[in-house]
N, C-alpha and C positions, 0 to 999 in steps of 0.2 A: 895895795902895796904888799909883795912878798918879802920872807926873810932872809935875810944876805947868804947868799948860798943856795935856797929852794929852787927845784927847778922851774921853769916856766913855760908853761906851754903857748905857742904860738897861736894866733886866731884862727880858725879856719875862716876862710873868706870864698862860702859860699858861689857866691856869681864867678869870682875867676876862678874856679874848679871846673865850674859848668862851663867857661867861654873855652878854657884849653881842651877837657875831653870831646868837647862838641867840635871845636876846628879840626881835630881826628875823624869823628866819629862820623861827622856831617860830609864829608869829602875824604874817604878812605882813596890810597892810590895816587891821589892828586897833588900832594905835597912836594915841594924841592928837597932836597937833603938837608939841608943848614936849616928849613925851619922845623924837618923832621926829627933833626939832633936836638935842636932849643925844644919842642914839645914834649919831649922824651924825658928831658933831663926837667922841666917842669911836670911833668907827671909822676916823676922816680919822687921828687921833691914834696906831690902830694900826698903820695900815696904815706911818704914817712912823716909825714904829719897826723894823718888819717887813720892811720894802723895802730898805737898807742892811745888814741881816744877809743877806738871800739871794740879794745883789749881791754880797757877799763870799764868800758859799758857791760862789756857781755854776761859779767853773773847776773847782772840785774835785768837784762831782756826777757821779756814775757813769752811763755812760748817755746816748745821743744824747737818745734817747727825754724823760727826765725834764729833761738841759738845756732840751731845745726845750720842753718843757710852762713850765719856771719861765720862760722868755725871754718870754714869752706874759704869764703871769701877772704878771712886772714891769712889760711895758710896758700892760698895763691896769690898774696899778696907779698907775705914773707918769703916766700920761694923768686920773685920778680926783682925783690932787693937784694936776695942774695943770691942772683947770680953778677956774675962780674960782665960789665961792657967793656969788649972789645971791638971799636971802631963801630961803624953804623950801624943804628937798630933796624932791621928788615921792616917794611909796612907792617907785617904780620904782628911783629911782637910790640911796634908804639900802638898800634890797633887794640892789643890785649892791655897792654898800661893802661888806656882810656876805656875800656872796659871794668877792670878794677877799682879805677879811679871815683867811675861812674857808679860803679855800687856798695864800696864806701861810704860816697856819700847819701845814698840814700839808706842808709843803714845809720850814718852817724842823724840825721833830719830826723828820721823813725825815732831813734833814741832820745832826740833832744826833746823831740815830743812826749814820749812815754813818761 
């Protein structure tokens, strides 16, 4: 139970992170528009779930090495949300979201381990 007020963070849910950067990654080029819009705007959705847990991990990650890789992958993550969409994402940049997505999450896996 949290206190009235406290924030809450959402669960990450693991496997549906993996099915949507994988419906990207696994068949680049191949998608309609409408589900390319829907995978986009669930990946924008991941990515800002994602990005606040492994801001919070990062003093405690073991390793120059793996800090400097997440310090990387945050700030091209934070640069992805803040640019503004206007009308359809090109394959190119839902392509880079699931790529983001995808290392995220293994960075947030990595951490939950450590």
């Amino acid at each position: 139970m949290t206190a009235l007020g406290a924030p809450v963070t959402p669960a990450v849910d693991a496997d549906q992170v993996r099915r949507t950067y994988t419906a990207v990654l696994g068949a680049p080029g191949t998608i309609g528009d409408e589900q390319r819009a829907h995978l986009a705007g669930m990946l924008r959705g991941q990515l800002q779930l994602l990005v606040p847990v492994i801001e919070a991990r990062l003093p405690g990650m073991a390793g120059r090495f793996n800090r400097s890789a997440a310090q990387h992958v945050l700030a091209e993550a934070l640069a992805a949300l803040a640019t503004p969409i206007r009308g359809a994402l090109p394959d190119e940049s839902v392509f880079d979201l699931a790529v983001l997505v995808r290392s995220l999450l293994a960075l947030y896996e990595y951490t939950a381990a450590a």
